[in-house]
C-alpha positions, 0 to 999 in steps of 0.5 A: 567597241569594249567597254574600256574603249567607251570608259576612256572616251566617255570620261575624255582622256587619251593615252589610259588603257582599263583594266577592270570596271566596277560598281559599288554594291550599295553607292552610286560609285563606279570605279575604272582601273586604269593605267598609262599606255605602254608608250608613256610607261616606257618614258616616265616623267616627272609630274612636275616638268613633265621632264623624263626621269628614272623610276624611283619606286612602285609608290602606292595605288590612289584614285581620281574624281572623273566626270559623272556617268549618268548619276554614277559618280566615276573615279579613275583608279591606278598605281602611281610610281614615284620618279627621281628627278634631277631638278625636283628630286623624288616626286610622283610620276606624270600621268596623262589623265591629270594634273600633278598634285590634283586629285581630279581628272583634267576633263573634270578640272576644265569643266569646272573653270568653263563653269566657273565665270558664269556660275556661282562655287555653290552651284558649281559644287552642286552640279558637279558634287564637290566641296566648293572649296575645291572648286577654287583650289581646281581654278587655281591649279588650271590657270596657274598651268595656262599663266605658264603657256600664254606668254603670247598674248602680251605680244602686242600690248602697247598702252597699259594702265595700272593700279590697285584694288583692295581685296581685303581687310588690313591693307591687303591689295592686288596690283593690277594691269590693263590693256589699254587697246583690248579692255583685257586684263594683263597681270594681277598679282597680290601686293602693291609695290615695286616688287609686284610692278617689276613681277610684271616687267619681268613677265613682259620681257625687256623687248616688249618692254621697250616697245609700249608706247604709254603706261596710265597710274595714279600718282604712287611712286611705286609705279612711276618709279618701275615705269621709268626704269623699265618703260624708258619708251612709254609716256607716263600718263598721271591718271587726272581723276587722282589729281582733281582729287589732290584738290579735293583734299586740299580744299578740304583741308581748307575747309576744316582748317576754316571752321576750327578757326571760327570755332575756337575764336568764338565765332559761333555764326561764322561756324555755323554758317561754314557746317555742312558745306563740304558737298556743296564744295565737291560737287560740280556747279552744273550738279549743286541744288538751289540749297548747295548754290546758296551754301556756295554764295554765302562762302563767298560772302562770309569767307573769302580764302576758302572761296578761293580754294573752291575756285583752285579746285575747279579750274584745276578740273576745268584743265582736264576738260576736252581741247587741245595744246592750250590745256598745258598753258592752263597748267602753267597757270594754275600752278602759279595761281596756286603758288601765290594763294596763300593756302598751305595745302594748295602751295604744296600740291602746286609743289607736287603738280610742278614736280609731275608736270610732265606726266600731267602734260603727257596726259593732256596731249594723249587723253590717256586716263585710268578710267579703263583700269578703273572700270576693271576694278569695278568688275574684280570688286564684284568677283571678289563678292562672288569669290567670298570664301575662297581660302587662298589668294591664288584662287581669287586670282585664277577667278579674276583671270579666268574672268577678265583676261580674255581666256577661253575655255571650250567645254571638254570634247567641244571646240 
């Protein structure tokens, strides 16, 4: 076997003839000259579509970083012509050992993202003696190529929930979509609107579309609006943890509105008996200590209206407990209660609930909450910590799908 033959197994590529080897007199450094194969000569294609194209020019000779021999660093060295595509006009030729517009070779681009969801960039860079901003850019480029051929993992999906996360300082979110029935992450993209829910919509494709059966969300119209246009199949499941904490807020609207009122009628007891009652009123009753029960008894006593914002709050969280049909009936009266409490905050949520009660219902009937979706969110917070310092959105989103969308990458030359 010659020594080219070795050289282009050892480093895992196919269709690449060596021309001349070498090690560098004083680095660590060996340097393969390569060219593609008289077959691929013969059929240049464009690096972009990888469709065929006319030679343009010779272009220039560069290098790319392969896979270590020993504790030689390996680059692959060869001349890179230029076609004339019809579509992408004058770019630079495919070759079959990399990726266009990489700088390393494909073996070394897999082992990266094999690495990559158990590993640290630092040790990644490390290991492999590479900045570890390129490790994100590497990720990106190798999901961005597997987002365009796995279309089909989407073919069964039926029940999805989605959502957003915050990934950055200034409002900055990523839309996120889960399969309900796999745990598996479908869809992230940056942004939250329907522009990013309807980017999803698109990639699913009108027939799998129509075929979900339930689609789980908070109460953002963004979402709700897309899913009724492009989901006219699917049950909208409004997410209950969302409504109970409409309630929450509303109470706690009450609760502030109560207080200031006392303080600025002079009533410094009264006040002073309403401060720091705000956990008390959150927190479940099974969950209050014997300071918060007392807390509770004295609202009771002192301040009717907001005690009954404490008893709306929980019998709207007791309409979510587990049972069957009677849930909905529950609604029902909840939403008049609501509407004759003379609580502002809780008249208008009773307005919000009344317009959503179908979604509501359709989450009572099913048990469909984004509990899942959010578990999601918790495991993205944590890439997102370990993704620090990544330069570019499109890394963080090729680390959060290499994670979590179920992908799996078998280290080169390994099944």
């Amino acid at each position: 076997m010659s020594l080219g033959t070795v050289c282009v197994r050892a480093a895992g590529v196919e269709r690449t003839v060596v021309e001349e080897v070498y090690v560098h007199p004083v680095e660590p450094v060996k340097v393969v000259s390569v060219r593609p194969d008289r077959r691929w000569q013969r059929r240049p294609r464009c690096g972009v579509c990888r469709e065929r194209a006319p030679l343009y020019d010779r272009g220039h000779r560069r290098r790319w970083r392969s896979l270590d021999d020993g504790l030689l660093r390996v680059y692959f060295e060869a001349d890179l012509p230029r076609v004339a595509c019809p579509e992408h006009g004058v770019v630079i030729a495919a070759v079959p050992w990399a990726r266009h517009g990489a700088g390393h070779t494909i073996p070394f681009d897999e082992t990266v993202a094999w690495f990559a969801p158990g590993a640290s960039k630092k040790l990644i860079a490390v290991l492999l003696r590479i900045n570890w901003h390129t490790v994100g850019s590497i990720l990106a480029r190798v999901m961005a190529e597997r987002d365009g051929q796995d279309g089909d993992r989407l073919t069964a999906v039926r029940r999805i929930g989605i959502d957003e996360v915050s990934f950055a300082k200034g409002q900055k979110y990523l839309t996120v979509v889960v399969d309900h029935d796999t745990g598996r992450l479908l869809y992230v993209v940056e942004g939250r609107s329907k522009k990013t829910v309807h980017g999803f919509f698109d990639l699913l494709g009108a027939d799998r579309s129509r075929a979900l059966t339930h689609v789980s969300a908070d109460g953002a119209e963004w979402i709700a609006a897309v899913v009724g246009e492009r989901a006219p199949n699917a049950a909208l499941c409004l997410d209950p943890f969302h409504v109970v904490k409409w309630a929450q807020d509303a109470l706690d609207e009450v609760r502030r509105q109560v207080w200031n009122d006392a303080r600025r009628a002079g009533m410094k007891t009264l006040a002073g008996q309403l401060k720091d009652a705000r956990y008390a009123l959150w927190k479940k009753p099974e969950d209050l200590t014997e300071r918060q029960h007392a807390k509770l008894s004295l609202i009771q006593t002192v301040n009717k209206p907001l005690y009954r914002a404490y008893l709306l709050k929980e019998q709207l969280r007791k309409v979510f407990a587990p049972g069957g049909p009677e849930r909905a009936r529950l609604l029902d009266a909840w939403l008049a209660w609501a509407c004759r409490s003379r609580l502002k905050p809780f008249v208008k949520l009773a307005r919000t609930l009344r317009d959503r009660r179908a979604d509501i219902a359709n989450a009572l009937a099913h048990r469909l909450t984004n509990a899942r979706v959010e578990a999601m969110n918790t495991k993205i917070r944590l890439i997102i910590r370990r993704a620090y310092g990544f330069r570019s959105v499109e890394a963080l989103r090729a680390m959060i799908l290499l994670c979590l969308a179920g992908y799996t990458r078998p280290l080169p030359g390994r099944t």
